[in-house]
TIKE-425369 format. One record per residue (C-alpha): residue number from 1; residue in three letters; x, y, z. Coordinates in pm, 1 decimal, decimal comma, m for minus. Example, Ala and Ser with C-alpha at 12.3 -4.5 7.8 and 13.67 -1.06 7.14 Angstrom:
BEGIN
[1; ALA; [1230,0; m450,0; 780,0]];
[2; SER; [1367,0; m106,0; 714,0]];
//
This chain:
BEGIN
[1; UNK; [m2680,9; m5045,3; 3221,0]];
[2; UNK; [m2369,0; m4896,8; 3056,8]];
[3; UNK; [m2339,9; m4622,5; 2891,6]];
[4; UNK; [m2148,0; m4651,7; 2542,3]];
[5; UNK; [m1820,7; m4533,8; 2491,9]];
[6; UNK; [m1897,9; m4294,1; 2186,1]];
[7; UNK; [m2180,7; m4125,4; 2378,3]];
[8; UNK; [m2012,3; m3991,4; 2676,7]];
[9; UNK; [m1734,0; m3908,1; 2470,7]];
[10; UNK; [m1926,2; m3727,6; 2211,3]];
[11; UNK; [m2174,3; m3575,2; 2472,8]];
[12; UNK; [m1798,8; m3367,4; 2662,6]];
[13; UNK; [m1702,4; m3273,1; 2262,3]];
[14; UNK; [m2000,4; m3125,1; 2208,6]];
[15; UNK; [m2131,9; m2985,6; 2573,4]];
[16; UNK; [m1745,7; m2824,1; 2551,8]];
[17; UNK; [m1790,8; m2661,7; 2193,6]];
[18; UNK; [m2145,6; m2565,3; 2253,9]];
[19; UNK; [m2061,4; m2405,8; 2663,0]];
[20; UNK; [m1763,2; m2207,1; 2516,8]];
[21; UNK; [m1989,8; m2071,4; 2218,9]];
[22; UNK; [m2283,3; m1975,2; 2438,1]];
[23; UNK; [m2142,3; m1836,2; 2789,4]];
[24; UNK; [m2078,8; m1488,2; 2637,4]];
[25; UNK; [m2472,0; m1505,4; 2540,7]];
[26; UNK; [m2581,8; m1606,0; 2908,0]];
[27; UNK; [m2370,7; m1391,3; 3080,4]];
[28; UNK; [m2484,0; m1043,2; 2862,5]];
[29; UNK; [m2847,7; m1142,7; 2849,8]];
[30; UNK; [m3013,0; m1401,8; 3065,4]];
[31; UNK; [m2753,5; m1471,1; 3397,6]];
[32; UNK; [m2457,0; m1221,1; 3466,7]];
[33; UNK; [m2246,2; m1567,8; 3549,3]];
[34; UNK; [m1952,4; m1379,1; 3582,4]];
[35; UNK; [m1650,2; m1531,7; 3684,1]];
[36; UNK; [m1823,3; m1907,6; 3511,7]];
[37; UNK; [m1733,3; m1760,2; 3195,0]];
[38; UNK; [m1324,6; m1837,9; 3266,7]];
[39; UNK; [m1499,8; m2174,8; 3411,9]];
[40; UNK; [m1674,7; m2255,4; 3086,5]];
[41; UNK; [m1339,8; m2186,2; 2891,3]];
[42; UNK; [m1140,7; m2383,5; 3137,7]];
[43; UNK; [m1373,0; m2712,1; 3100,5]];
[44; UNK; [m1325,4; m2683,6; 2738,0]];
[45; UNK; [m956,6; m2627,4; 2719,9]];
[46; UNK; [m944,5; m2981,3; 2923,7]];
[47; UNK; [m1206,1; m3150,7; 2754,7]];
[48; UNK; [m968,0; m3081,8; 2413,6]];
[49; UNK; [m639,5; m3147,9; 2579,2]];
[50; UNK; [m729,8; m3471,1; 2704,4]];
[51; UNK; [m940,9; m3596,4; 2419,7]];
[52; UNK; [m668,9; m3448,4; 2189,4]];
[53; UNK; [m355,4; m3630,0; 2309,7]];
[54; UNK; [m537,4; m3961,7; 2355,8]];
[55; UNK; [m691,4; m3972,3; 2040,7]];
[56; UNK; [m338,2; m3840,4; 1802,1]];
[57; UNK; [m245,1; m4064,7; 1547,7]];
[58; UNK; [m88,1; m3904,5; 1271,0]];
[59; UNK; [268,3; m3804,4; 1230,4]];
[60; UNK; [105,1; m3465,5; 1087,5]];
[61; UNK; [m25,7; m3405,7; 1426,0]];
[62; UNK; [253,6; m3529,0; 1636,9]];
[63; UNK; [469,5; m3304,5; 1409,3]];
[64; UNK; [280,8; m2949,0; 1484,2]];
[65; UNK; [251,7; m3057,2; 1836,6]];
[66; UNK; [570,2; m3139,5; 1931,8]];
[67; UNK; [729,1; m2815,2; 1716,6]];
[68; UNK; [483,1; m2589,2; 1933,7]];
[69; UNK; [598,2; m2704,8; 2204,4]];
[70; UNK; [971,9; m2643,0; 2079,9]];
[71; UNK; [900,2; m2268,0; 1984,4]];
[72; UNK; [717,3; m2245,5; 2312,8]];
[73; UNK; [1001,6; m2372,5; 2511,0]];
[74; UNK; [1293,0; m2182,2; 2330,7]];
[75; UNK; [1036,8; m1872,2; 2343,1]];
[76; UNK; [971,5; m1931,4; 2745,5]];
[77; UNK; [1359,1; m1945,6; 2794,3]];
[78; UNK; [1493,7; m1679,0; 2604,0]];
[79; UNK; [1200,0; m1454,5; 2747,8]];
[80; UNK; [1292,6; m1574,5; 3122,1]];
[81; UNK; [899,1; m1635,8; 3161,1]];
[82; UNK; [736,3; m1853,7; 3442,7]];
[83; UNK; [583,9; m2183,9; 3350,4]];
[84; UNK; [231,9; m2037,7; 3476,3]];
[85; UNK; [281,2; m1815,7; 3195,2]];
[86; UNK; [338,0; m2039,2; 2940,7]];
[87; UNK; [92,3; m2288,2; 3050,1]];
[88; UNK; [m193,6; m2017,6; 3086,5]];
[89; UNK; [m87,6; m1869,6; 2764,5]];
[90; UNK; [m76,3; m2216,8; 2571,6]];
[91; UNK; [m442,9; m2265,7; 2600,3]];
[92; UNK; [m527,1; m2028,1; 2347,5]];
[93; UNK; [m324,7; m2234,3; 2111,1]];
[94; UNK; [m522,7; m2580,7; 2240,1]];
[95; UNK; [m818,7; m2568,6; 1916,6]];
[96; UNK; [m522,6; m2532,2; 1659,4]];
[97; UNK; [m351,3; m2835,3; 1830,1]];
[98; UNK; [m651,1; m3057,1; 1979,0]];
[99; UNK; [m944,8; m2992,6; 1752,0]];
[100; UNK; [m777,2; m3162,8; 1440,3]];
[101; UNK; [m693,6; m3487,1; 1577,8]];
[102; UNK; [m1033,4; m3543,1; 1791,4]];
[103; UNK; [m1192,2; m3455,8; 1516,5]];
[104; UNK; [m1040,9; m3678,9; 1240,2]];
[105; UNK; [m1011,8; m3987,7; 1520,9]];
[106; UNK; [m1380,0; m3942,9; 1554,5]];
[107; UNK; [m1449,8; m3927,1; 1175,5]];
[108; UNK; [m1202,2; m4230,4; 1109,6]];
[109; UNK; [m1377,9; m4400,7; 1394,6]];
[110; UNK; [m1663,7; m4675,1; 1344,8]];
[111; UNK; [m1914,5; m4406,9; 1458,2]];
[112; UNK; [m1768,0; m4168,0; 1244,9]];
[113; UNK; [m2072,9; m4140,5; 1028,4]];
[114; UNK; [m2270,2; m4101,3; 1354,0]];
[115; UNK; [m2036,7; m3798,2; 1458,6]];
[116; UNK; [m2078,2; m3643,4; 1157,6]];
[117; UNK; [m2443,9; m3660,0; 1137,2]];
[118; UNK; [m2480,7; m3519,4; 1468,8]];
[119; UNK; [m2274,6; m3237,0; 1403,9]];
[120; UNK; [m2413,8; m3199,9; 1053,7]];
[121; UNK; [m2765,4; m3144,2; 1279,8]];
[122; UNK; [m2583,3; m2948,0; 1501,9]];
[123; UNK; [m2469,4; m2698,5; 1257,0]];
[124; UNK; [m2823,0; m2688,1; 1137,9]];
[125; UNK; [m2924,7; m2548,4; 1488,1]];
[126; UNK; [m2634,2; m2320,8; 1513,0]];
[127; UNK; [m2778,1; m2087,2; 1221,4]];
[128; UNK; [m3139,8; m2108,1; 1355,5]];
[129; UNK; [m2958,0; m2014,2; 1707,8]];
[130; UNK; [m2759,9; m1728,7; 1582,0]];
[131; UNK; [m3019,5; m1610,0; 1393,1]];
[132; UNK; [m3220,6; m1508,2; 1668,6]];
[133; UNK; [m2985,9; m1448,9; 1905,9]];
[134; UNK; [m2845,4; m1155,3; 1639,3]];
[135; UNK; [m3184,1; m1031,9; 1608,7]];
[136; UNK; [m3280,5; m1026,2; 1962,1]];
[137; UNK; [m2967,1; m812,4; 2025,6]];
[138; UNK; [m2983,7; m612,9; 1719,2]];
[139; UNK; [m3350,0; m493,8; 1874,1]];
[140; UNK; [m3219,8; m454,4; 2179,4]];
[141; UNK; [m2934,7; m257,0; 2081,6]];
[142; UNK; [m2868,8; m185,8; 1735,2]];
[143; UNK; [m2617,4; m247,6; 1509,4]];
[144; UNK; [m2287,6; m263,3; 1697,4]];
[145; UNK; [m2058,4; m491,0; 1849,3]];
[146; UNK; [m2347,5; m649,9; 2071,6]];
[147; UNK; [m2432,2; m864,6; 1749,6]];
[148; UNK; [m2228,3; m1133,9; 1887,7]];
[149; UNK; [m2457,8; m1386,5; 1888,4]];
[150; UNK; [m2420,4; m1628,4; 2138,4]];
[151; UNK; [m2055,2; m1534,0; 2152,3]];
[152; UNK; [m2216,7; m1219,8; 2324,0]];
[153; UNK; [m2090,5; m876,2; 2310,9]];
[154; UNK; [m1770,1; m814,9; 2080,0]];
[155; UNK; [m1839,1; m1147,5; 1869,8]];
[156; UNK; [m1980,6; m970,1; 1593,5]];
[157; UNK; [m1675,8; m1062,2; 1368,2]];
[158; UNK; [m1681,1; m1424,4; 1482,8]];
[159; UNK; [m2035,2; m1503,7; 1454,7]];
[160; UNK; [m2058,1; m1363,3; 1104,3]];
[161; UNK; [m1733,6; m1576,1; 978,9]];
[162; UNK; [m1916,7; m1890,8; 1111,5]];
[163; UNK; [m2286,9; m1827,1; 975,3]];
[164; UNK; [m2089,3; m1745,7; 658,2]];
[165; UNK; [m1905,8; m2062,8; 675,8]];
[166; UNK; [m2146,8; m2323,8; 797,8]];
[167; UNK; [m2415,1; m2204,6; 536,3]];
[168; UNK; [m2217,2; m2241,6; 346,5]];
[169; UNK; [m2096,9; m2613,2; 341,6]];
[170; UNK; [m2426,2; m2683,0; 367,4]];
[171; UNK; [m2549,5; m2561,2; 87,7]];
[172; UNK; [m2228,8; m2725,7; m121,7]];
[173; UNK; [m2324,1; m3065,0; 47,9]];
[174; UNK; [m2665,6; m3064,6; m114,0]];
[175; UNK; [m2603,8; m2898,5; m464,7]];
[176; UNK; [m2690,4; m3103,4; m686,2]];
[177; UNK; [m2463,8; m3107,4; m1028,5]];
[178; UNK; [m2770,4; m3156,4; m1245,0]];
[179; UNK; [m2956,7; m2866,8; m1166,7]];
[180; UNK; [m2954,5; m2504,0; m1219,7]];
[181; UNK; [m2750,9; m2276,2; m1057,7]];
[182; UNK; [m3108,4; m2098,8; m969,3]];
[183; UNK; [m3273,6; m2433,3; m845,5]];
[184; UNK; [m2997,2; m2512,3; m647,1]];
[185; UNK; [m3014,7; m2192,7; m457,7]];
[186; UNK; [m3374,0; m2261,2; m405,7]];
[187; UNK; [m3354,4; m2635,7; m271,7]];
[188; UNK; [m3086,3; m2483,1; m13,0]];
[189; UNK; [m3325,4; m2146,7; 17,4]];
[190; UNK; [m3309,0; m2145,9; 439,9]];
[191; UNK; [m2909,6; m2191,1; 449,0]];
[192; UNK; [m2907,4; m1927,5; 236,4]];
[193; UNK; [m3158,7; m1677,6; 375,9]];
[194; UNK; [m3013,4; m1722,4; 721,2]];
[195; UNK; [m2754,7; m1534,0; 643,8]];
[196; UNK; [m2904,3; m1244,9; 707,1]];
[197; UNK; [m2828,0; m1141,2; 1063,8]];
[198; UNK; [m2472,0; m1092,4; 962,9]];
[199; UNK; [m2611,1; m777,0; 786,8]];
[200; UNK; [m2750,1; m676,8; 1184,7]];
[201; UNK; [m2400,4; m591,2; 1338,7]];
[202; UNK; [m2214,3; m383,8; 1131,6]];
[203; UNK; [m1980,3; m650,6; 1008,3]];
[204; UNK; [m1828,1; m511,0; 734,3]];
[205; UNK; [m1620,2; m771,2; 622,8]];
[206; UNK; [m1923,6; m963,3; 539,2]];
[207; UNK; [m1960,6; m842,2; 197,0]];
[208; UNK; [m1625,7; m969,0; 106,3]];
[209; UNK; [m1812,2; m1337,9; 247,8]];
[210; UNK; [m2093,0; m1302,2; 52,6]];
[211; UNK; [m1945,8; m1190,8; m271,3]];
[212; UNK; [m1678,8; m1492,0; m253,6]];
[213; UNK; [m1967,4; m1731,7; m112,5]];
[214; UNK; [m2169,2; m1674,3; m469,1]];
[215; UNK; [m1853,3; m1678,6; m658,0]];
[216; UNK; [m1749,7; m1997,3; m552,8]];
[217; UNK; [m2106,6; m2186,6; m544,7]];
[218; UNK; [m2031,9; m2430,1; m851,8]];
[219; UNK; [m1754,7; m2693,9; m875,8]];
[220; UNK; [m1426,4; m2554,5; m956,8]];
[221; UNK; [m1278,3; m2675,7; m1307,2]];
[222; UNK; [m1182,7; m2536,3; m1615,5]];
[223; UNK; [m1568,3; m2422,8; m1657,5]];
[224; UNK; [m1572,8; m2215,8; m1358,4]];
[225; UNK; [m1499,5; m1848,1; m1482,7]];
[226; UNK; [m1769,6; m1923,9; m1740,1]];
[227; UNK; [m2034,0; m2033,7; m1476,7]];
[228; UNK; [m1937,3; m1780,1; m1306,6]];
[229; UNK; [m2021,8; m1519,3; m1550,6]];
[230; UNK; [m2354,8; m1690,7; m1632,2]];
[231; UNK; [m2449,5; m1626,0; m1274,7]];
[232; UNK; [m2312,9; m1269,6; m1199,1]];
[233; UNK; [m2659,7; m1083,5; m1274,3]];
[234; UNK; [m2816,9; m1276,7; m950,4]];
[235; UNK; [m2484,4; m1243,2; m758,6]];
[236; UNK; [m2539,3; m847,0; m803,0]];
[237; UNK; [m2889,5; m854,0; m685,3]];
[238; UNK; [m2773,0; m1087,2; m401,6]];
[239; UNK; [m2524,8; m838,0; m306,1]];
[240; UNK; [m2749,8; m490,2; m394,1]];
[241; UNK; [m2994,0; m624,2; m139,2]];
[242; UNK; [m2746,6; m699,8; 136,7]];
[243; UNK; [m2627,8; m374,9; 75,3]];
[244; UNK; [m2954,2; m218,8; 89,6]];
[245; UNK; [m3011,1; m402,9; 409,3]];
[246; UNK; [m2678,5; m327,4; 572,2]];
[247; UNK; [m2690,8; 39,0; 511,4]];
[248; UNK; [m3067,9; 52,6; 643,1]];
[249; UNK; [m3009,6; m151,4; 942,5]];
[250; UNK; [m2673,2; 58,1; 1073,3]];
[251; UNK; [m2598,4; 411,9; 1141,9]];
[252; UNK; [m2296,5; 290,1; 834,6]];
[253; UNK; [m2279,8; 596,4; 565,5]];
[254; UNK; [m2213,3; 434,5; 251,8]];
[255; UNK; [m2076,8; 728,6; 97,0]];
[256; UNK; [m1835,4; 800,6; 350,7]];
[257; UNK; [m1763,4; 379,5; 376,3]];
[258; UNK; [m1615,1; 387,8; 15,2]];
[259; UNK; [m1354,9; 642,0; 40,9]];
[260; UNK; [m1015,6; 584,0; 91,3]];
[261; UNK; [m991,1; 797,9; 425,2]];
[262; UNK; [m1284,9; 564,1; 608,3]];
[263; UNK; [m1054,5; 250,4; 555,9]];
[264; UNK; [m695,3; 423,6; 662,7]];
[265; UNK; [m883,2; 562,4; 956,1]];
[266; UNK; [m1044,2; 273,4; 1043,4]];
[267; UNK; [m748,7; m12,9; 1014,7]];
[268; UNK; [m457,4; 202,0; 1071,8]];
[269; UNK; [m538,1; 531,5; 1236,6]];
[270; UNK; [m468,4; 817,0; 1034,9]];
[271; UNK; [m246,7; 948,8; 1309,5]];
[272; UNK; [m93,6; 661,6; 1458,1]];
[273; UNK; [137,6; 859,5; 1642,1]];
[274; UNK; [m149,1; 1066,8; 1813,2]];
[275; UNK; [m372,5; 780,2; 1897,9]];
[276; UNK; [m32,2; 599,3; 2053,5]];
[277; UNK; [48,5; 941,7; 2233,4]];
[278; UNK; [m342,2; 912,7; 2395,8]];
[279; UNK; [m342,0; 544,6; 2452,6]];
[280; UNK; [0,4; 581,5; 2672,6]];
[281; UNK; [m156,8; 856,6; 2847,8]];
[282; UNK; [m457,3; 657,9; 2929,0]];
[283; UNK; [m263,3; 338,0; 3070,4]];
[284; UNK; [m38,2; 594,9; 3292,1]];
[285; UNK; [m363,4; 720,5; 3404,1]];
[286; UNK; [m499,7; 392,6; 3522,8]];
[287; UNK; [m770,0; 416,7; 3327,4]];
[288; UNK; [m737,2; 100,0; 3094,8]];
[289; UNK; [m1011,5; m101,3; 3098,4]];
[290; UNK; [m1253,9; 181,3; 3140,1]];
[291; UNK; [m1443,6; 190,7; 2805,2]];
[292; UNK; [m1532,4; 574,0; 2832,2]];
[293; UNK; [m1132,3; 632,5; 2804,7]];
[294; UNK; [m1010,2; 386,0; 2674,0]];
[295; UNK; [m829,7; 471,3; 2332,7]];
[296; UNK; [m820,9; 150,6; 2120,1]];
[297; UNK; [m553,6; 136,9; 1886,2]];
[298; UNK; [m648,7; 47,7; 1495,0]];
[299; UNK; [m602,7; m307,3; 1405,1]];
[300; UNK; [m320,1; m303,4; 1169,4]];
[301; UNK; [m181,9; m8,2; 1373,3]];
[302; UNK; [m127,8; m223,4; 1630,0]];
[303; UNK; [99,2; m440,3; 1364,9]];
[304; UNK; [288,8; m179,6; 1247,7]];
[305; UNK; [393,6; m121,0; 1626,5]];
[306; UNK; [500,7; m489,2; 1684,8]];
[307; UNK; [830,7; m391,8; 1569,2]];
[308; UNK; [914,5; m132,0; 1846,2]];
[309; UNK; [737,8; m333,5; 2100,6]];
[310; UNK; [926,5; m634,2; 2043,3]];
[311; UNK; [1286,1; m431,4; 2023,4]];
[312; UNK; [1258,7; m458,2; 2457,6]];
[313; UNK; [1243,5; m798,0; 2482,4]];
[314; UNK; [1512,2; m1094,1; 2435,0]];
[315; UNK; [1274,2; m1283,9; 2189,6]];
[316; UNK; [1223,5; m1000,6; 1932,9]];
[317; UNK; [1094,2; m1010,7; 1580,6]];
[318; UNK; [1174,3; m1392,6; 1529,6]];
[319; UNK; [1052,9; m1549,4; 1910,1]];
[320; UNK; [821,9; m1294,9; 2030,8]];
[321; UNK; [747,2; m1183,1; 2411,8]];
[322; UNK; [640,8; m1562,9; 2528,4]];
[323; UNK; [342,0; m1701,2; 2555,3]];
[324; UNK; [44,8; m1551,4; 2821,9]];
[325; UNK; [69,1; m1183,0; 2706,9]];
[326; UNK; [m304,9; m1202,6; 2660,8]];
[327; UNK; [m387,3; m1364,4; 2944,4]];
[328; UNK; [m335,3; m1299,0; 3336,6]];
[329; UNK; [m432,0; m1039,4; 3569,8]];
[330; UNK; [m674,7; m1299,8; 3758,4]];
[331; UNK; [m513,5; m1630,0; 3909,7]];
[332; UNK; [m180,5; m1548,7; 3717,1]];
[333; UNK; [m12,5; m1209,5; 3732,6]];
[334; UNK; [69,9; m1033,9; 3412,8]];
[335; UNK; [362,4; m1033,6; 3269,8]];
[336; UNK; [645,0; m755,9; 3254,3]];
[337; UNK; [596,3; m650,1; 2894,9]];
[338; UNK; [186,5; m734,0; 2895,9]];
[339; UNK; [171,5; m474,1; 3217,8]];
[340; UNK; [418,4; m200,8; 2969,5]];
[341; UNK; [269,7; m244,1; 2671,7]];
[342; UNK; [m142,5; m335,8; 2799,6]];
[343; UNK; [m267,0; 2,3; 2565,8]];
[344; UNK; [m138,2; m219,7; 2294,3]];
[345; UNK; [m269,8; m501,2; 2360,5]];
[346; UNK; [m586,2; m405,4; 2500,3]];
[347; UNK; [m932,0; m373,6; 2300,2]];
[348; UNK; [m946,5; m532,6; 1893,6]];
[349; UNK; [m716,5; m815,6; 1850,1]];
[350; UNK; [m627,7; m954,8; 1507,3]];
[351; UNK; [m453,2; m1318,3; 1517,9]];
[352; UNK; [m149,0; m1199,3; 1334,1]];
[353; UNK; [m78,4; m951,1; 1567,2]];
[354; UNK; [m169,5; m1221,9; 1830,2]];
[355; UNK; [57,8; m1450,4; 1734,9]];
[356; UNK; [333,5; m1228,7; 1641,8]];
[357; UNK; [357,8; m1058,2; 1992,3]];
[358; UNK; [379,4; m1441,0; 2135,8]];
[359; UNK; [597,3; m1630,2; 1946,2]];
[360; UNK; [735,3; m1386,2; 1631,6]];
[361; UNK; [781,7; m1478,5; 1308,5]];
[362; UNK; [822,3; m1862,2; 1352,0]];
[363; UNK; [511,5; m1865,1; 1575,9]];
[364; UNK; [361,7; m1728,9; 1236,5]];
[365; UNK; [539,4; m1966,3; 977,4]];
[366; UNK; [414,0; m2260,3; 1222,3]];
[367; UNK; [62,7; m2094,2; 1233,7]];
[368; UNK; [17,1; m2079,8; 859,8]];
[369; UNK; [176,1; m2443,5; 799,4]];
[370; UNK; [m75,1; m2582,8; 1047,6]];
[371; UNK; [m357,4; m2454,5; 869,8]];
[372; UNK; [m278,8; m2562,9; 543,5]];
[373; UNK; [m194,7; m2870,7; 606,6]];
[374; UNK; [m562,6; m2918,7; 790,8]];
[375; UNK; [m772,0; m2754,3; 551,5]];
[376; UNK; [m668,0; m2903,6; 220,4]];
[377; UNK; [m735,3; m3297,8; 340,2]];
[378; UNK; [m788,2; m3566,4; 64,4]];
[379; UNK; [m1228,5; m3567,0; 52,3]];
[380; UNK; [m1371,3; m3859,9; m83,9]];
[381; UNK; [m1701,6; m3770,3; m37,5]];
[382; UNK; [m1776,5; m3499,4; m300,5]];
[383; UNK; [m1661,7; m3324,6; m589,7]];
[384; UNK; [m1721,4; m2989,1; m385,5]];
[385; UNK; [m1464,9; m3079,0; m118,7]];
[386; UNK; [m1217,1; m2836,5; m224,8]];
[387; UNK; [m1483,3; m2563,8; m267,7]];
[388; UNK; [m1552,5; m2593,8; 95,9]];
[389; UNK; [m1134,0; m2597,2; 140,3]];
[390; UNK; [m1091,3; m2324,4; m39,2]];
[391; UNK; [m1409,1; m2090,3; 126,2]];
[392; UNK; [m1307,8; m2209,3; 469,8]];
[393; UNK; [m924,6; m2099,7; 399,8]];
[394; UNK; [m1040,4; m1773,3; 225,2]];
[395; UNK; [m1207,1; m1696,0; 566,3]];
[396; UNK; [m929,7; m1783,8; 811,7]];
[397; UNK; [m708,4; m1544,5; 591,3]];
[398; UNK; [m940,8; m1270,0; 638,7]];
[399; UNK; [m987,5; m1368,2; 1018,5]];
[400; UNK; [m613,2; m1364,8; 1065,1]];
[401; UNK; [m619,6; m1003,8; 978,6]];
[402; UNK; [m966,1; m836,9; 1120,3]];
[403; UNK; [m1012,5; m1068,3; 1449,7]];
[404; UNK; [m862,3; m1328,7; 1668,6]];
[405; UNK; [m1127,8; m1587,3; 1666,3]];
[406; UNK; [m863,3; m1894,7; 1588,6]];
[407; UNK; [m800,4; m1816,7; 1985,7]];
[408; UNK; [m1155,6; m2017,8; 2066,3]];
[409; UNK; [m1171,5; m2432,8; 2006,8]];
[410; UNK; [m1546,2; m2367,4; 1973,5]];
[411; UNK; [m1438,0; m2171,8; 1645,5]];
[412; UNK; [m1122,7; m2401,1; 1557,0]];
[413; UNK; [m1409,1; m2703,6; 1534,0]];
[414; UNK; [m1657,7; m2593,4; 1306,1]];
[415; UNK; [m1369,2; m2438,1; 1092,5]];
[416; UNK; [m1170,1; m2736,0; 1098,0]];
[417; UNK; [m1461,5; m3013,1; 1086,4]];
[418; UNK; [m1628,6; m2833,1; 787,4]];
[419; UNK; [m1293,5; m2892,6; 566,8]];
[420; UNK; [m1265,5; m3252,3; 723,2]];
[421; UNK; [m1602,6; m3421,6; 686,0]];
[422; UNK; [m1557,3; m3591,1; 395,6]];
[423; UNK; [m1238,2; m3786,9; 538,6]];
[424; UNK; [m1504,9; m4097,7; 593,7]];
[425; UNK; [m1391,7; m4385,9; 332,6]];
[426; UNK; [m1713,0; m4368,3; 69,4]];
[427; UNK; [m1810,9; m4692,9; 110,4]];
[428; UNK; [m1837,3; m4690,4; 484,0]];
[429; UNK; [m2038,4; m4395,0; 506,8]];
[430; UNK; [m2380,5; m4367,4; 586,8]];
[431; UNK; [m2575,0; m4280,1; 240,5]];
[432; UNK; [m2749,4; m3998,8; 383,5]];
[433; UNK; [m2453,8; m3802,0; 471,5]];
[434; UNK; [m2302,3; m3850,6; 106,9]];
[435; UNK; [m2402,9; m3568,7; m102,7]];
[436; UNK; [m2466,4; m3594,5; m503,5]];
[437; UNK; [m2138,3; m3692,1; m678,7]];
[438; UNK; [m2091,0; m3682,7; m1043,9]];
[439; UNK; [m1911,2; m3919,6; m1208,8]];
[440; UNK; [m1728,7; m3806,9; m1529,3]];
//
């Protein structure tokens, strides 16, 4: 007997996403897999590159594929970099260039309301996953950067973007425009309580989530500040009671988290030129790597140094050092400038800085139209479309400066399919995907 098309094609999309999300889990906690990890990441770079270039239709992603590879190229030339390099390196770009297209061909397809019912399920079962995955590590060992989730240890940031995110949408797909505000949050009660493990690993860009996540839960139209206000009393218990949590479930001082020193030390370094003076030392030491020493430079500290960094190589400010700075030191030797410069780009990545190192300014400009162009798609399923649009965009531009999560296809798909759903035609949709529409 055969096996159908859509399933085995389906059953790689989803075993990649769902490998890539959960290796980091098994490795910390149940098998120390080791080396599989770069195996699991490896199966899903080819399951997306394959699936992504056979199923590209548009011009829109023909366009952003084709100009990558131009930057890359001019980039890889100007740099004098090795093709094993650039083709190591370009894998981290593979879920902004692949996830799209598989995606919408799948949606688009004649089992496109079969996709997205599956992952609509799927998304279901990441929250109750997360949820006690977070809690089993935030027993194990407290609140810290082992709250990864599945993601394991240093997903924190990631994890709590996505539970935001997927709750999310799935609350806006079942609100209902004829009920309360208060009724609403009580037919979608377990999307919304199971955001609570994001307040289990010191995320502290979660409140900025959750405060934008009740702002945003009505449909956006000339009525929306008022609605807004109407709601803001249970939006400010919402948010007390996170708090309350948060501070109670980390060592977090909330007196000391709301002055102005906490954030400058804490994104920037309040002596950049002290903690740069340490990390140096610590590379020359040959100590890099070792957590104990290590000296991890602040987040945007680390963009504020781009400039200098990117003064010793041909590509500068506008091209970058070439693809593969991240990667190597395994099968492919490091670069030149990622061996000089590995105290800076060692430890907490944000994407910005990640991108900028790589490909410079254009790499940016290209990043930013690529986004833009995927998240605000034409939905003809529901009014709340651009709510989701907007709340998904919102968190990519606070991703793009706190983490570098855009670097995994298992985050690039939820992101992107979350904003894309409703690309179905209405009328060939299956009714139980289509959520309560009002008609004016």
């Amino acid at each position: 007997m055969l096996v159908e098309k859509y399933r085995i094609i389906s059953v790689l999309i989803f075993a990649a996403v769902w490998v890539q999300m959960c290796i980091g889990f098994i490795s910390d906690e149940i098998i120390p897999v080791g080396g599989v990890v770069s195996i699991a990441f490896l199966f899903a770079d080819v399951v997306f590159l394959v699936a992504g270039l056979l199923m590209m239709r548009t011009r829109r992603d023909f366009f952003f594929l084709l100009t990558f590879v131009g930057i890359a190229a001019v980039s890889t030339i100007v740099n004098d970099q090795s093709l094993a390099d650039v083709l190591n390196g370009s894998r981290e770009f593979f879920g902004l260039l692949f996830v799209i297209p598989v995606i919408r061909f799948m949606l688009l397809s004649k089992d496109g309301a079969r996709f997205a019912r599956s992952v609509d399920t799927q998304l279901k079962w990441f929250l109750v996953v997360q949820a006690f995955a977070v809690t089993y590590q935030f027993i194990k060992y407290g609140a810290n950067d082992h709250g990864g989730g599945t993601f394991g240890y240093g997903g924190s940031g990631q994890v709590s973007s996505l539970i935001y995110m997927v709750s999310y949408y799935l609350v806006m797909k079942n609100w209902d425009s004829g009920k309360t505000f208060l009724r609403n949050l009580h037919a979608n009660r377990w999307w919304v309580l199971l955001l609570y493990p994001t307040f289990l690993n010191e995320t502290k860009v979660s409140f900025v989530f959750l405060v934008v996540y009740f702002m945003t839960l009505t449909e956006i139209n000339r009525h929306f500040i008022f609605r807004t206000i109407k709601v803001l009393p249970v939006m400010i218990l919402v948010i007390v009671g996170a708090g309350w949590v948060y501070f109670a479930t980390t060592p977090a001082d909330a007196d000391e988290m709301m002055t102005v020193e906490f954030f400058d030390s804490y994104l920037v370094g309040q002596d950049i030129d002290e903690i740069v003076e340490k990390a140096i030392m610590v590379q020359d030491e040959g100590l890099v790597g070792e957590s104990d020493f290590l000296v991890d430079v602040p987040r945007f500290g680390k963009v504020f140094l781009v400039p200098e960094a990117l003064s010793h190589t041909k590509g500068g400010m506008w091209l970058g050092a070439g693809l593969g700075q991240f990667k190597g030191g395994n099968l492919v030797k490091k670069s030149q400038f990622a061996s000089r410069y590995q105290w800076l780009l060692y430890g907490s990545v944000l994407f910005l800085f990640f991108v900028l190192i790589q490909l410079g300014i254009v790499g940016v400009i290209w990043f930013a139209a690529d986004v833009i162009t995927a998240v605000f798609v034409k939905n003809t399923r529901s009014v709340y479309g651009i709510n989701v649009s907007l709340y998904v965009l919102m968190n990519i531009l606070i991703s793009v400066i706190y983490n570098d999560q855009m670097r995994y296809i298992s985050v690039c798909f939820l992101m992107f399919y979350l904003v894309m759903w409703g690309l179905q035609p209405a009328g060939d949709a299956d009714q139980k995907l289509t959520p309560r529409v009002r008609v004016a």
